[in-house]
C-alpha distance (Angstrom), angle and dihedral (degrees) to the residues before:
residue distance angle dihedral
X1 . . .
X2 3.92 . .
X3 3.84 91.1 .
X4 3.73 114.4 122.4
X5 4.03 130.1 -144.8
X6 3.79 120.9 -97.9
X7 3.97 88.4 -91.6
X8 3.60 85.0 54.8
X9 3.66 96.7 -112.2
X10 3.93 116.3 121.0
X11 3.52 121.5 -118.9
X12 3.51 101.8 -115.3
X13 4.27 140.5 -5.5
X14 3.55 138.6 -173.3
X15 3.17 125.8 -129.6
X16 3.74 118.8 -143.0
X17 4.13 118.8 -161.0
X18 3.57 119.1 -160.0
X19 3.97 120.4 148.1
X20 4.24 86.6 -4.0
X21 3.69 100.6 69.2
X22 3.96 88.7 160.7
X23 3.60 133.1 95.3
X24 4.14 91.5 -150.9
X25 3.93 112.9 85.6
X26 3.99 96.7 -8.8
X27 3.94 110.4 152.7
X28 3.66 90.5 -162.7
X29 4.00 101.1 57.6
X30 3.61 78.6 30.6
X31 3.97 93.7 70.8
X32 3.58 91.6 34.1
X33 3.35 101.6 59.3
X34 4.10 84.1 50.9
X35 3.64 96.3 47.8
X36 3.69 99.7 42.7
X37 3.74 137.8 61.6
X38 3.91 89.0 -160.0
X39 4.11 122.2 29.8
X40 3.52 124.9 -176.7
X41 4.32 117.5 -171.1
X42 3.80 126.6 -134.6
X43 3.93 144.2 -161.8
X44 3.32 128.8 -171.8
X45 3.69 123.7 -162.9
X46 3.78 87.9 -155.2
X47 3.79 115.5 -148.1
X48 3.30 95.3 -155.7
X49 4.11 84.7 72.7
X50 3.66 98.8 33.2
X51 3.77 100.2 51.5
X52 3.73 84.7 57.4
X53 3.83 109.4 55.5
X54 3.47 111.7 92.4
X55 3.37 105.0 -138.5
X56 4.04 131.4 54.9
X57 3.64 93.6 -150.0
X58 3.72 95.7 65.1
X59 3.78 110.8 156.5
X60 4.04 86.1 -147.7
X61 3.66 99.8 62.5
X62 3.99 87.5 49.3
X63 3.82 90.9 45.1
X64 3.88 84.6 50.6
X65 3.90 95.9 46.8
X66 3.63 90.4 48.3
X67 3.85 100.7 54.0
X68 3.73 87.3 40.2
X69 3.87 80.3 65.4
X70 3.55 97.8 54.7
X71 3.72 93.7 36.7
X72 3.80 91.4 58.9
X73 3.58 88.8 54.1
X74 3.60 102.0 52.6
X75 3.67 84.3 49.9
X76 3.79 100.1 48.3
X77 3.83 87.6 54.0
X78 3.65 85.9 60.4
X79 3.66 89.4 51.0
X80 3.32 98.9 -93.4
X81 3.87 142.9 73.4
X82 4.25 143.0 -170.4
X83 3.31 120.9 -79.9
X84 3.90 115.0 -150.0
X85 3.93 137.5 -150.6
X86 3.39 130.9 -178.9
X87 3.78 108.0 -154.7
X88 3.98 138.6 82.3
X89 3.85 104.0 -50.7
X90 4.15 95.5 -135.5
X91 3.94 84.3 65.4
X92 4.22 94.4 31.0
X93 4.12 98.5 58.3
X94 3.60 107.1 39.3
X95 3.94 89.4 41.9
X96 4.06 89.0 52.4
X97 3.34 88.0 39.1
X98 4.29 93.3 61.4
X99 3.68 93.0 40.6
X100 3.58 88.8 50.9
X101 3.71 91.7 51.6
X102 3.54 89.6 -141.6
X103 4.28 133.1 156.8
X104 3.34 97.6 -145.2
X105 3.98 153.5 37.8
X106 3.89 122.7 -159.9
X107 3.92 123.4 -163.3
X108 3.57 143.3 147.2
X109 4.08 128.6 -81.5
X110 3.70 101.8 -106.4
X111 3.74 129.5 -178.0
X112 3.83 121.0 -163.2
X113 3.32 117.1 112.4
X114 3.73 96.1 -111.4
X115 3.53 105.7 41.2
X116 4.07 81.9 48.3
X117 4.01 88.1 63.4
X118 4.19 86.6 38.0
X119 3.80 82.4 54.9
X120 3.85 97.5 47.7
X121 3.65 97.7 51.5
X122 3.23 101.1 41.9
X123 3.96 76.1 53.9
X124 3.48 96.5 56.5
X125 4.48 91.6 42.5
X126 3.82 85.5 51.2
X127 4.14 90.4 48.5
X128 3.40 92.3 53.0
X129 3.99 101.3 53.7
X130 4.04 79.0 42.1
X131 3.40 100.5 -105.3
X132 3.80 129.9 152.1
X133 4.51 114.0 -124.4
X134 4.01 101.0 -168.7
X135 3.62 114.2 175.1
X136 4.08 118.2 -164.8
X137 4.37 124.0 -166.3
X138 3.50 113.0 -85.3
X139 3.60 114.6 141.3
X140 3.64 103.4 59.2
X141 3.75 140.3 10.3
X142 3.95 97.9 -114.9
X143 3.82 118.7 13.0
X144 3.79 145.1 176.4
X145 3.99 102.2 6.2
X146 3.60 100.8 -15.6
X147 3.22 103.0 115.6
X148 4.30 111.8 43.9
X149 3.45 142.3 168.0
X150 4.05 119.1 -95.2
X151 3.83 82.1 -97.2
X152 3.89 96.2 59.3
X153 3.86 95.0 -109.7
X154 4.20 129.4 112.7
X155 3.10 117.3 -95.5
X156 4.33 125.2 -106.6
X157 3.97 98.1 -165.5
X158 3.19 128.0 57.6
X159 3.77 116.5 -138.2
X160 4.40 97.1 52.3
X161 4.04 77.8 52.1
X162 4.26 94.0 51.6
X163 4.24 88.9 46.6
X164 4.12 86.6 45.8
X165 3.98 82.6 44.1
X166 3.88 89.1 52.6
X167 3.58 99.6 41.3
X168 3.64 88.7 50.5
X169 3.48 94.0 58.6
X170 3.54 90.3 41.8
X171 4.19 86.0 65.3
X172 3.78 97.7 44.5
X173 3.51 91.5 54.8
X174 3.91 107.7 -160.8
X175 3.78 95.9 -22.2
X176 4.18 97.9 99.8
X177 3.61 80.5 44.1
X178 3.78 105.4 42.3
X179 4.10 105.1 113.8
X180 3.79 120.3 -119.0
X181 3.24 114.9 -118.4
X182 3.88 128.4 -115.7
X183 3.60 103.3 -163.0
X184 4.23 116.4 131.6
X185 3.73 123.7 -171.9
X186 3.63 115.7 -110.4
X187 4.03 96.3 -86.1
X188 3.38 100.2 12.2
X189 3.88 101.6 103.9
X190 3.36 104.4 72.8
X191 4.30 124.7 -146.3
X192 3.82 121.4 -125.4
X193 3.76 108.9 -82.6
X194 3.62 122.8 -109.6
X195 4.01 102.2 -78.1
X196 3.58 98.0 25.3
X197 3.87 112.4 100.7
X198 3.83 132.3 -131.3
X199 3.92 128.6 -149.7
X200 3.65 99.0 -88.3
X201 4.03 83.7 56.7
X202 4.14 91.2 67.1
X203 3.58 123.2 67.7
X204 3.81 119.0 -163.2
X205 3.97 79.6 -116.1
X206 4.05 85.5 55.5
X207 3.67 88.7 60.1
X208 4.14 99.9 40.2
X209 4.04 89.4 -97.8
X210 3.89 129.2 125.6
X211 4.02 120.4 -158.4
X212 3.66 120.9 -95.8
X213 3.36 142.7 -148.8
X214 4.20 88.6 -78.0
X215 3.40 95.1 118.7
X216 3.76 106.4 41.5
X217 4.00 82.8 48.6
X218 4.04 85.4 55.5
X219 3.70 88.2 -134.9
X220 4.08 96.5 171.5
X221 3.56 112.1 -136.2
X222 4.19 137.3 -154.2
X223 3.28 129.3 19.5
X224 4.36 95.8 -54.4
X225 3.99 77.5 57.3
X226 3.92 96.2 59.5
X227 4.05 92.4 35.4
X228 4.29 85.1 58.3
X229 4.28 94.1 45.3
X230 3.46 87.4 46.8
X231 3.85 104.4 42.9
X232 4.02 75.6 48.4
X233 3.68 98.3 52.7
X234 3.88 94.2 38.9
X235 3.92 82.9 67.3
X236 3.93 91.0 55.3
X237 3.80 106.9 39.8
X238 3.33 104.1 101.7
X239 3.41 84.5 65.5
X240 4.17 102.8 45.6
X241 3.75 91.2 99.1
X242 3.64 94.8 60.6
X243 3.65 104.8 34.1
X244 3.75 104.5 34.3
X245 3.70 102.4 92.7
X246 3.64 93.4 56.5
X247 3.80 114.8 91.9
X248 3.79 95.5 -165.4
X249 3.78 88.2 55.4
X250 3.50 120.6 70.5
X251 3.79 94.5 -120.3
X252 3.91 103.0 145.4
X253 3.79 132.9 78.0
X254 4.06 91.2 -126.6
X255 3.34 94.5 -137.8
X256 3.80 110.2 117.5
X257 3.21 98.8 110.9
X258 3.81 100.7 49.1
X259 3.40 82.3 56.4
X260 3.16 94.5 52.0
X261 3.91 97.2 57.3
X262 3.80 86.9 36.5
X263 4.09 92.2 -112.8
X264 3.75 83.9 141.6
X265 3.97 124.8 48.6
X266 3.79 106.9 -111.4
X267 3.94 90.0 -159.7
X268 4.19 79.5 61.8
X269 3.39 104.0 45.2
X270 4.18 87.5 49.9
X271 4.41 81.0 46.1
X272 3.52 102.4 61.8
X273 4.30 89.1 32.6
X274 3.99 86.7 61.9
X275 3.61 92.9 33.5
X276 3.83 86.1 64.4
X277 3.30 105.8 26.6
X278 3.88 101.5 93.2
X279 3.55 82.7 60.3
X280 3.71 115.5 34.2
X281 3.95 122.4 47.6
X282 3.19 94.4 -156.6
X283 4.01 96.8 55.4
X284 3.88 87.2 47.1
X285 3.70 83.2 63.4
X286 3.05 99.6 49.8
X287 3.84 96.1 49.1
X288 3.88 82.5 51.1
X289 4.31 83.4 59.0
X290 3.94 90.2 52.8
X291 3.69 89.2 44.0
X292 4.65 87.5 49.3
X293 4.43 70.4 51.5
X294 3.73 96.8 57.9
X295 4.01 91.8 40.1
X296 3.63 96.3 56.1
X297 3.68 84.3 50.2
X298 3.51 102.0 54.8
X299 4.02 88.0 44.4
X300 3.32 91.6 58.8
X301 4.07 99.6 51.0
X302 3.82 86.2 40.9
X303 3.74 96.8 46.6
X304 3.47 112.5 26.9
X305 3.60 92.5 166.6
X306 3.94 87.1 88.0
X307 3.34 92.7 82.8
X308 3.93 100.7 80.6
X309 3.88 92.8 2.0
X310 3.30 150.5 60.1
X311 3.71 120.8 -90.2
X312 3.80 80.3 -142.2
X313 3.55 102.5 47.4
X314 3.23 104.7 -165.6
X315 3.78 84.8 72.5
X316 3.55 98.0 64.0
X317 4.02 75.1 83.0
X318 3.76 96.1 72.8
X319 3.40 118.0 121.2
X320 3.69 113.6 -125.4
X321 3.20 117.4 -159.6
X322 3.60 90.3 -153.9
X323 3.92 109.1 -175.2
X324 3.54 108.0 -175.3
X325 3.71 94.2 -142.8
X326 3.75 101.3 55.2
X327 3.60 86.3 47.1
X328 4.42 83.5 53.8
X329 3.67 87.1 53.6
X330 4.08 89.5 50.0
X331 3.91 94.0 58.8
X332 3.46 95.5 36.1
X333 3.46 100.7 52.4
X334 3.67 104.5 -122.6
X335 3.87 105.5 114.7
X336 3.77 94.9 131.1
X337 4.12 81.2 -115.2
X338 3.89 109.0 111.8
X339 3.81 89.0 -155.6
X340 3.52 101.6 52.6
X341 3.98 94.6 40.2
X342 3.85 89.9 53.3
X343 3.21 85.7 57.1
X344 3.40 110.8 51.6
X345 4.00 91.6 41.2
X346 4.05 82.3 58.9
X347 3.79 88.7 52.5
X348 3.88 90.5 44.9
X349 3.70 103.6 37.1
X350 4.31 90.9 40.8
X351 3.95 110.5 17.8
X352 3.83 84.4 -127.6
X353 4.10 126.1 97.5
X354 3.87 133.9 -166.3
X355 4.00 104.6 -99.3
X356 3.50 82.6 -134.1
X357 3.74 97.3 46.2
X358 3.96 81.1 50.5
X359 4.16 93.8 69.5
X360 4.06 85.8 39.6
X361 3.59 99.8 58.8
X362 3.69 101.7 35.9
X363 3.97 90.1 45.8
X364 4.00 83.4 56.0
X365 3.36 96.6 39.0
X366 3.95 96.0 57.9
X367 3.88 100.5 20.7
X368 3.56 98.4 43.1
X369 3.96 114.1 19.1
X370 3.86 76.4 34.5
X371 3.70 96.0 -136.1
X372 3.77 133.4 163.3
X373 3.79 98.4 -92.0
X374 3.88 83.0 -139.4
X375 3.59 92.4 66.7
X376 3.67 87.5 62.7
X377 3.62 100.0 42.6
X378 3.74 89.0 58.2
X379 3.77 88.2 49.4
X380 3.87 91.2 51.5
X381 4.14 82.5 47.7
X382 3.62 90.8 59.4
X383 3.71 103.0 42.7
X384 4.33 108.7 29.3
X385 3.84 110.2 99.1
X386 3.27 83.3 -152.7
X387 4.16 108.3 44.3
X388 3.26 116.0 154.0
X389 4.00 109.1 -178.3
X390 4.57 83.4 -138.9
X391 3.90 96.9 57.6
X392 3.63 98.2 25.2
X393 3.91 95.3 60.7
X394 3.38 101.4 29.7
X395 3.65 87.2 54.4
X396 3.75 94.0 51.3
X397 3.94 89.2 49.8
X398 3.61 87.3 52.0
X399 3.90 93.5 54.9
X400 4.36 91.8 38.3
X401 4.24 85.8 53.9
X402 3.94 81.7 -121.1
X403 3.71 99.4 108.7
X404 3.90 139.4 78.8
X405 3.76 114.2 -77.9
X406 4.41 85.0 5.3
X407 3.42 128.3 -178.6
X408 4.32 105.5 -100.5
X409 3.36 114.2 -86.3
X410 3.65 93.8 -123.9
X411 4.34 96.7 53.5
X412 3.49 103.9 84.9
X413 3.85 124.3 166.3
X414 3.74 123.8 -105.7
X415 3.55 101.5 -143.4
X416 3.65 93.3 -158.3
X417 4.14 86.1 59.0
X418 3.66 85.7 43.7
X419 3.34 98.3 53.3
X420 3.76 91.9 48.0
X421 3.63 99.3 51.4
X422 3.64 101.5 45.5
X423 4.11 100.8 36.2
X424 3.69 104.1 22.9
X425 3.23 94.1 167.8
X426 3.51 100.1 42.6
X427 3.86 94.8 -126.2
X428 4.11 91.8 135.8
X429 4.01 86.2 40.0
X430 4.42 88.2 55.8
X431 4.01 86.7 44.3
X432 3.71 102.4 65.7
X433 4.25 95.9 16.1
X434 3.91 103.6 52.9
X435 3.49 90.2 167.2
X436 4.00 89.6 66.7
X437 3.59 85.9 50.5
X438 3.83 107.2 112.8
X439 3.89 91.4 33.6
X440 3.96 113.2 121.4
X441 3.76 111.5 -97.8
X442 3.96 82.2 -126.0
X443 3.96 87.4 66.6
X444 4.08 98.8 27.8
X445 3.37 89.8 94.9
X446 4.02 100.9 46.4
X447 3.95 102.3 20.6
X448 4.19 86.5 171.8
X449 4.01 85.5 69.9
X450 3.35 95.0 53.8
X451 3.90 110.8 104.6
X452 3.80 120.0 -116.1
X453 4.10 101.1 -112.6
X454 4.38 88.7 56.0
X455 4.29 92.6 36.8
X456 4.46 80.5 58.9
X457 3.63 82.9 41.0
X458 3.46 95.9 59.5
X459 3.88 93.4 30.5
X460 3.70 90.2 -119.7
X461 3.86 107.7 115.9
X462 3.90 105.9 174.1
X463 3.63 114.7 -122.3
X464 3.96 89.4 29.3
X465 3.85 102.4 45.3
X466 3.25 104.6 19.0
X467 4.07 127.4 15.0
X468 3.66 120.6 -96.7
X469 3.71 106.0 -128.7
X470 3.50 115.7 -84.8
X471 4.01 100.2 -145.5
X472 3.92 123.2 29.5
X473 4.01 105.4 -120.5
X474 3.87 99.8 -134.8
X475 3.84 86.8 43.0
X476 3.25 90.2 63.0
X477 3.44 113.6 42.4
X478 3.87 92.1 56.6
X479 4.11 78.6 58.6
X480 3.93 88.7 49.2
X481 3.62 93.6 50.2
X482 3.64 99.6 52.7
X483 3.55 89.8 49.9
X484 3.73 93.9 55.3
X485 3.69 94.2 38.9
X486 3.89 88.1 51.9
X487 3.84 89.5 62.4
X488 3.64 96.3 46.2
X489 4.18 86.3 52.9
């Protein structure tokens, strides 16, 4: 089937979205739209994810069913449309694939460890009905070993990696950059055959889901949902350096998880970040963020021993203490700890968390609750509407002082100091712990030092209102540091 036409275009393609479920800037339909007179587009709610997630209100599967929505539609109006399967994607493509008689199959590079071995078998089912699997860059704007050291090998810290990253851009001009195209023939997408559903076909019922709270969270979905955070955030940029550690501010572009199911164009986010960065501080940061993206990326195809381990593996030799109820208090937001219960009632209530709140939590998860930082990365797995395995453990390593360019072992957050710095006034703190709300901003941040008379005051008496906290910070951290310290001996 991998014979081409006398032009030397094939005959037809499918095209198979995974984490690109747009039509804008998307390398994969991209090529197969060049290489194919006919092209036909696929999505597969793959089982082998599904099964897995542990709850059947995930936000995620919604967010996906919704942009598959509007992706179909953009497609249809180009003649074309998605169609859908429910089912474990190493059966799902390459049985598509032979009813659809076509040469080829077009996705996007990917680079966890499982979807790697997904990738290569459905390789190897495709090669044997003699069908082509061509994979173009998507994800990132350099990947794998694309960007090295002057020695050949991948980098370890982060900011000799960003000025490689920039000068490497610097050479290749506007070519990383350079947008692919989304321009079909008349005819040449194809619709779904007769048989083969769309999106509007599956219900979240269809596929053992229930809606969430998406909607009421006005979480905007598709690729019309990225365009409007952006356009938003392009109006603020100048700014994100200044305002983007504050979680009562709103600091952040919000749009993690479009990036994360590729409903925005990485390669134009990192455009209009370089674009203005000569110019604008706070868009140089931000490109410098995208660039953190790209790193944790290449880490992870480079070192796949992250995922489990340590990046430093002599840490996989700390000793955890590990109680299972401090770790209960963690996720359900009842440390005694304003800062770290916000938090993690954000995470719960919304799927999404603070970046900031992100280093404070897992530094007092690990360092003071002294908890296997793994235990929290799963918990972050399960629960970010955004989770991307790249970012979420390498960020978790960086808090635990196991990862590449780590924080030290011996810096670990106060939360108290945290919590005063970054919401002073205890506005994000009131948000997501009403019961704190009518506490004085001098005590928001420690409610335990709060004398008796003004905690009945404020109808906040600690240990009855709100938890006491369950560990004693500088207790801790002497505990922390002996266990790091007794690794490095």
């Amino acid at each position: 089937m991998t014979e081409k036409t006398r032009d030397g275009t094939r005959d037809s393609a499918l095209c198979w979205f995974r984490r690109d479920l747009r039509t804008g800037d998307n390398a994969a339909l991209s090529a197969a739209l060049a290489a194919a007179r006919r092209v036909w587009c696929v999505f597969v709610f793959d089982r082998a994810i599904l099964d897995r997630l542990p709850s059947k209100a995930d936000r995620r599967v919604e967010f996906i069913r919704e942009s598959l929505l509007e992706l179909d539609a953009r497609l249809a109006a180009a003649g074309g449309g998605v169609i859908v399967c429910h089912d474990d994607a190493r059966r799902a493509i390459p049985a598509l694939a032979t009813r659809l008689q076509v040469q080829a199959v077009f996705a996007g590079h990917d680079y966890e460890p499982d979807a790697i071995e997904r990738d290569r078998a459905v390789g190897e089912a495709l090669a044997a009905a003699g069908i082509a699997f061509e994979t173009r860059k998507d994800q990132v704007v350099f990947e794998r070993r694309e960007v090295l050291t002057g020695s050949g090998t991948v980098f370890g810290v982060f900011t000799p990696y960003k000025n490689a990253w920039l000068k490497k851009l610097a050479e290749s001009g506007a070519r990383e950059l350079s947008e692919c195209p989304f321009a079909p023939a008349p005819g040449q997408l194809q619709p779904p055959p007769a048989g083969e559903r769309r999106p509007a076909d599956w219900t979240l019922e269809s596929i053992g889901f229930e809606r969430s709270n998406l909607a009421a969270l006005d979480i905007p979905t598709g690729e019309s949902g990225a365009r409007s955070l952006l356009e938003a955030f392009l109006q603020r940029i100048d700014g994100y350096h200044e305002r983007r550690d504050f979680p009562a501010v709103k600091g952040p572009s919000y749009l993690s998880v479009h990036l994360r199911f590729g409903t925005v164009s990485i390669r134009e986010l990192a455009r209009l970040a370089h674009a203005k960065a000569s110019a604008s501080e706070g868009a140089r940061v931000w490109l410098s963020e995208l660039v953190w993206r790209d790193f944790y990326f290449m880490i992870l195809s480079q070192h796949p021993h992250v995922v489990g381990g340590s990046w430093k593996r002599e840490y996989d030799r700390l000793a955890f203490a590990d109680d299972p109820a401090l770790f209960a208090a963690w996720c359900e937001a009842r440390t005694g700890y304003p800062i770290v219960d916000a938090a993690m009632r954000q995470i719960n209530q919304t799927g999404y968390m603070h970046n900031r709140l992100r280093m404070v939590v897992a530094s007092f998860l690990v360092k003071d609750l002294l908890v296997d930082w793994r235990q929290g990365e799963r918990y972050f797995a399960d629960h970010l509407n955004d989770f991307d395995l790249s970012a979420n453990n390498g960020g978790w390593q960086w808090a635990a002082s196991t990862g590449c360019d780590a924080q030290p072992y011996f810096r670990i957050f106060n939360p108290v100091s945290q919590s005063e710095r970054f919401d002073a006034d205890g506005k994000f703190i009131r948000r997501y712990l009403p019961e704190l709300a009518k506490v004085p901003a001098k005590y928001i941040h420690a409610p335990w030092t709060m004398p008796a008379l003004e905690q009945k005051m404020a109808g906040c008496m600690v240990g009855t209102d709100y938890p006491a906290p369950v560990v004693d910070h500088a207790v801790q951290r002497v505990k922390a540091l002996a266990m790091y310290k007794a690794v490095k001996g």
